[in-house]
N, C-alpha and C positions, 0 to 999 in steps of 0.2 A: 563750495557749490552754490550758485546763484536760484533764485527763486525757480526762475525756467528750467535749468537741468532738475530741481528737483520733484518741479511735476513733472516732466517728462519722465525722469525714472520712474516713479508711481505708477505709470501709466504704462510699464513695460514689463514681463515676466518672461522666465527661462522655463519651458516646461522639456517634458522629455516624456518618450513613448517606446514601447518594447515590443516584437512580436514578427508576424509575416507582414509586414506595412505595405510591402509592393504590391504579394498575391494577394491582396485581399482588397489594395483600389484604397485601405485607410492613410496611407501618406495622401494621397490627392484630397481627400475628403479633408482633411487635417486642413493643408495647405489652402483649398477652396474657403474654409471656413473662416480663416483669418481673414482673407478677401472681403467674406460678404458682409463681413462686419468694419467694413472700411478701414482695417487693421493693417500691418506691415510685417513681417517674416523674416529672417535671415536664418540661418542653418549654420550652425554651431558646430555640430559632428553627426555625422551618418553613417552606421558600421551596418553593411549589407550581412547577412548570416550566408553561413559559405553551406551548410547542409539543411537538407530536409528539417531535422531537429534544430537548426541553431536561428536564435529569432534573430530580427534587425532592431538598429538601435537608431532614434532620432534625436536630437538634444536641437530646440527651436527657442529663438529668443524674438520673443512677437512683442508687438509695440500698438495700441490704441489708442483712437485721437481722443476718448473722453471716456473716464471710470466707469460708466453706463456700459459703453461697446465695449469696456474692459471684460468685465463682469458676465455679462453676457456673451461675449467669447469664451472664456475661461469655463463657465459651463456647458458651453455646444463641447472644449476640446475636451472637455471631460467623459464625455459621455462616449468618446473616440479611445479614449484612452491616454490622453495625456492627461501627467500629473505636472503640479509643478516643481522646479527643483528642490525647494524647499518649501512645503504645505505645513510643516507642523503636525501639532496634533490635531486629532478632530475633535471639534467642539460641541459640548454635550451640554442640555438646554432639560429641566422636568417639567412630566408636562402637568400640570396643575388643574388639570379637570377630565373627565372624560373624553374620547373622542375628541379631543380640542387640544392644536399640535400649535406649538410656536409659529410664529410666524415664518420663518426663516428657517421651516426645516428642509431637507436636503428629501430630494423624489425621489427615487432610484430607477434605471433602468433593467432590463433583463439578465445582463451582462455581468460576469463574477465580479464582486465590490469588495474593498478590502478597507477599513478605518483604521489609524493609525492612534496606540493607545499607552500609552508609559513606551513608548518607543520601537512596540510592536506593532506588527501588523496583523489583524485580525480576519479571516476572510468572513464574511455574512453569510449565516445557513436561510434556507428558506426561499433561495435568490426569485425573485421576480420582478417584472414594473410597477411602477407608482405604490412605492410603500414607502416606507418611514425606518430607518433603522432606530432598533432599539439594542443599547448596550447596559449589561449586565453580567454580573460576576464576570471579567476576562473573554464574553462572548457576544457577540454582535448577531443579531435579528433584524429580517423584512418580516413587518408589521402593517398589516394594513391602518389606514387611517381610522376604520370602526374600530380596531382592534386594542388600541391605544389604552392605557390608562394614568389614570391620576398617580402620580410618583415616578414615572416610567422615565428615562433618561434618553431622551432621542437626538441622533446628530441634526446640525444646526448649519448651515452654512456648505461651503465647501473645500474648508480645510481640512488636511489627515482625509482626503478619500482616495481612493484608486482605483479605478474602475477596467476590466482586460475584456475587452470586446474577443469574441471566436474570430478566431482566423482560419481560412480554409488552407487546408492541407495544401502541402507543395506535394507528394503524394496521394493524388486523388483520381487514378485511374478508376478504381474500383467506383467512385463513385460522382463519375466526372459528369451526369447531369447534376449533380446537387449544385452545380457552377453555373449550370443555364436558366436558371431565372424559371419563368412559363413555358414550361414543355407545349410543343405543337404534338399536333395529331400523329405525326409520323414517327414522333419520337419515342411512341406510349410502349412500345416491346422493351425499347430499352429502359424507359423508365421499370417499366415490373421487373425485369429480371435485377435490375441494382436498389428497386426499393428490396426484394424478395433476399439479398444479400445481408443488407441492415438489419431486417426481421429477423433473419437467422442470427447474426451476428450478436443481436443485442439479447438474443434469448439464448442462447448459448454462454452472453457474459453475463447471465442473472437479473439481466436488466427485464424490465416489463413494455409490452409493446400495448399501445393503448388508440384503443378505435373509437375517436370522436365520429358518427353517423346518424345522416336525417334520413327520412321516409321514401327518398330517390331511391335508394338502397334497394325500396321491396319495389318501387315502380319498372323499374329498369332490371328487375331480376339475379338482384345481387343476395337475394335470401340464403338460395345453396351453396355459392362458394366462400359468404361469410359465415355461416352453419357450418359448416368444413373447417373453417378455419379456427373456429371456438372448440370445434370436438379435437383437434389435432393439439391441441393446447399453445396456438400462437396469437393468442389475444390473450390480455391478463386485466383488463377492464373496459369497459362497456359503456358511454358517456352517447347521451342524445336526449333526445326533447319527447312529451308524449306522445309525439304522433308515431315516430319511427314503432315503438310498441306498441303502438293501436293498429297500426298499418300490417304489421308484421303480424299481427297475432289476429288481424281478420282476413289475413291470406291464408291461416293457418286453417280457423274454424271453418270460412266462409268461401275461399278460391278466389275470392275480388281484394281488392285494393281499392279505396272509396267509392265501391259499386261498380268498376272495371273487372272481368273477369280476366284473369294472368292467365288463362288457357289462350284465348283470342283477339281480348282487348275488347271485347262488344261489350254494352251497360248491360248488367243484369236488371232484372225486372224487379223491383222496389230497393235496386240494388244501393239506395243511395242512402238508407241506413242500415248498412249490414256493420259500419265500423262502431254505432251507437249499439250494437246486440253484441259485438266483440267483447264492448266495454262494460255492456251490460253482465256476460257470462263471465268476467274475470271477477266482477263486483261477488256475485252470486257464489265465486271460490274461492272469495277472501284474498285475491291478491292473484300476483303470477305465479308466484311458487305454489301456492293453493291449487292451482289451476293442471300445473305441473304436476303436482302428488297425487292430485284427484284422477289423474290420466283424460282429463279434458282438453288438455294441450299437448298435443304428441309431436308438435315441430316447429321448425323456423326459429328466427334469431333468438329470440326471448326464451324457447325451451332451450336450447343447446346452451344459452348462460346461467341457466339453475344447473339443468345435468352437469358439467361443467365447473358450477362452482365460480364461473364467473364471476367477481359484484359488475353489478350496473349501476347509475344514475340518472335517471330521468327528470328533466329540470322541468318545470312548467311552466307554461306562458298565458296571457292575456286571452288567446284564441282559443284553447285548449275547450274540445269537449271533451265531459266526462268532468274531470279526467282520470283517468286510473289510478285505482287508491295508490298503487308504489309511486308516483308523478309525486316530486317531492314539487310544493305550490309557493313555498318561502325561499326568494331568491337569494336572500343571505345564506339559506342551508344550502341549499343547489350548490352554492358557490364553494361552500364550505367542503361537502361530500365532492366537487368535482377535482378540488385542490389536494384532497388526500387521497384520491385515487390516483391522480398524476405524480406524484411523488416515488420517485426511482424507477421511471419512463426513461426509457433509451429511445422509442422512437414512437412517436402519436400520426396515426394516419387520420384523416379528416376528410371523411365522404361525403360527401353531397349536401355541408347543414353549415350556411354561410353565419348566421348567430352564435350558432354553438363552435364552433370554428375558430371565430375571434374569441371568444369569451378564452377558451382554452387557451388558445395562444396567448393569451395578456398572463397566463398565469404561470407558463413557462419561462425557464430559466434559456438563455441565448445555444445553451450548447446541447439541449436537447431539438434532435432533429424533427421537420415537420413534413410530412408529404402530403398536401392537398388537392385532392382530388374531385372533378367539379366539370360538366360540360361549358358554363360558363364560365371562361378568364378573368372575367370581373372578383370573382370570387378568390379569387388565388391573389390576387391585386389589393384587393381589399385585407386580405390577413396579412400581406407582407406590412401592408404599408401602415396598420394599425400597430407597429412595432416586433413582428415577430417574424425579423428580419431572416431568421433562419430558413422560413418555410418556403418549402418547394412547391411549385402549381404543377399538377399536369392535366392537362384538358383531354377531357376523353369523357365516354358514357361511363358511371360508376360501375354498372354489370358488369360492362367488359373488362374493364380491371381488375374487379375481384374476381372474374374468373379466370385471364390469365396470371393473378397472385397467387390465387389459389394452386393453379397444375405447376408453376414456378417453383412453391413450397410441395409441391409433392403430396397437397391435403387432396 
């Protein structure tokens, strides 16, 4: 072999990919990506799956004009789901100071990860984006990068990885908007009646249905059929920012919503600190639950998830008045408390709270489903495309969807 075929080899690999590659549009993305990296393709073997259950099989031998566009292919196809034919093991780097990860360690995406280790394959618990795995005793961890520590053995590169992207069902009648991207306006009956499918389905399989929601919730008159939906037990945790509990809990004491009356919509008269006297009478009962046991709080979202037994988490932000002593104000803990709530989620709905929305969604593993809900499409645009490729948009006023979810669920 002469000097030039042996860069040229160098500069070519076999990878191979598993799953629904057609339905799901990842053979093209596959093939596109070799492209945009001025690379070359040829197709080796392609076994189509002849049933519902049987995946398909790619085997591609891609060729780059320089180890740079190598490299950098080789991790776009990764993140697709191609391994290559031979990766080896995965290479394990300690990290030698806190917080402070090699250079060259390996991100992860949302998508289930598997490292390859004495000649097994290990799947990674904890799956999410932008983490670091750490391997220990036989078991592989996503780590965030604060999380890291001195001794801690993290993969390095991106040999021994495998990463299986969700494929959408070749059976998805039952939930054949979750294929259209941004629901329009006409499509919102059918979107509640097959989100209200999933809810059921997922809480019938023990799984927890988790209600990311902003303060739209109480403007738009979503207080009752989400109070409904808390009492009937199809919410299992509670995730929003301080306002949605300040908002909700001075509709409760006060009839306004920051100085709007929810009977009519006209300003009440000095109505424009009535959410400052919300927050001031929650302080005065030591909390919500306080508030709740004192019977100073007899409704709306924030009672129904004490009576209830819900948890909540209330993150705090820069703007935040008050803010209510449960308003956790350290975003590491927010972050902390939002990730263990989510944890054995089958399905997170996401009403009207575009921060809190993504932030969840970064923290989700790919095959937990999302349905975001939001009068502006930007919104729903915005979550997919910050990586949580799974989630569904459907455009509509948040009210009117919890309350056709609501009579859907029968709450």
């Amino acid at each position: 072999m002469n000097s030039e075929q042996a860069a040229r080899q160098s500069l070519t690999e076999v990878v191979e990919a598993e799953g629904h590659l057609i339905d799901s549009h990842i053979m093209e993305q596959i093939f596109d990506t070799v492209v945009e990296h001025n690379g070359k393709f040829e197709v080796e073997r392609f076994h189509i799956g002849r049933t519902n259950s049987e995946p398909s099989q790619l085997r591609l031998r891609i060729e780059a004009p320089s180890t740079g566009d190598r490299d950098r292919m080789l991790a776009q196809l990764l993140g697709l789901g191609c391994s290559p034919l031979d990766s080896g093991e995965a290479i394990l780097e300690q990290v030698q100071r806190d917080r402070c990860a090699p250079e060259d360690f390996y991100s992860t995406t949302n998508h289930r990860t598997l490292v390859r280790r004495n000649s097994q394959w290990i799947e990674c618990q904890n799956q999410r984006m932008d983490a670091l795995i750490v391997v220990r005793e036989g078991q592989a961890w996503c780590r965030r990068l604060r999380d890291i520590r001195a001794g801690d053995l993290v993969v390095v590169g991106m040999n021994g990885i495998r990463v299986v992207p969700e494929s959408k069902e070749r059976d998805r009648a039952h939930f054949a908007f979750m294929s259209n991207g941004i629901s329009s306006e006409r499509q919102v009956e059918t979107a509640v009646r097959q989100t209200a499918a999933m809810v059921q389905h997922v809480r019938d399989s023990g799984q927890k249905v988790v209600v990311v929601a902003g303060p739209v919730v109480v403007h738009t008159g979503g207080v009752r059929p989400l109070s409904e939906l808390i009492r009937r037990g199809y919410v299992q945790a509670l995730l929003g920012g301080n306002a949605l509990a300040v908002h909700d809990i001075e509709a409760s004491l006060l009839g306004t919503s920051l100085g709007l009356r929810l009977a009519d919509g006209r300003q009440e008269e000095h109505g424009h600190r009535n959410h400052m006297r919300a927050i001031n009478a929650i302080y005065n009962a030591g909390g919500i639950r306080g508030a709740v046991e004192q019977g100073k709080l007899t409704s709306g979202i924030m009672y129904e998830a004490v009576k209830a037994g819900v948890p909540y988490v209330l993150a705090g932000s820069l703007r935040d008045d008050g803010p209510l002593p449960d308003t956790v104000t350290d975003m590491n803990e927010a972050q902390d408390l939002y990730a263990e709530q989510l944890r054995g989620a089958g399905i997170v709905l996401c009403l009207g709270s575009m921060l809190h929305s993504i932030a969840t969604g970064n923290m989700l593993p790919s095959w937990v489903r999302v349905v975001c809900v939001d009068i502006n499409p930007a919104v729903a645009t915005k979550v997919s495309d910050r990586g949580t490729g799974q989630a569904v948009g459907v455009v509509t006023d948040v009210g009117l969807f919890l309350d056709l979810l609501s009579k859907a669920l029968g709450a």
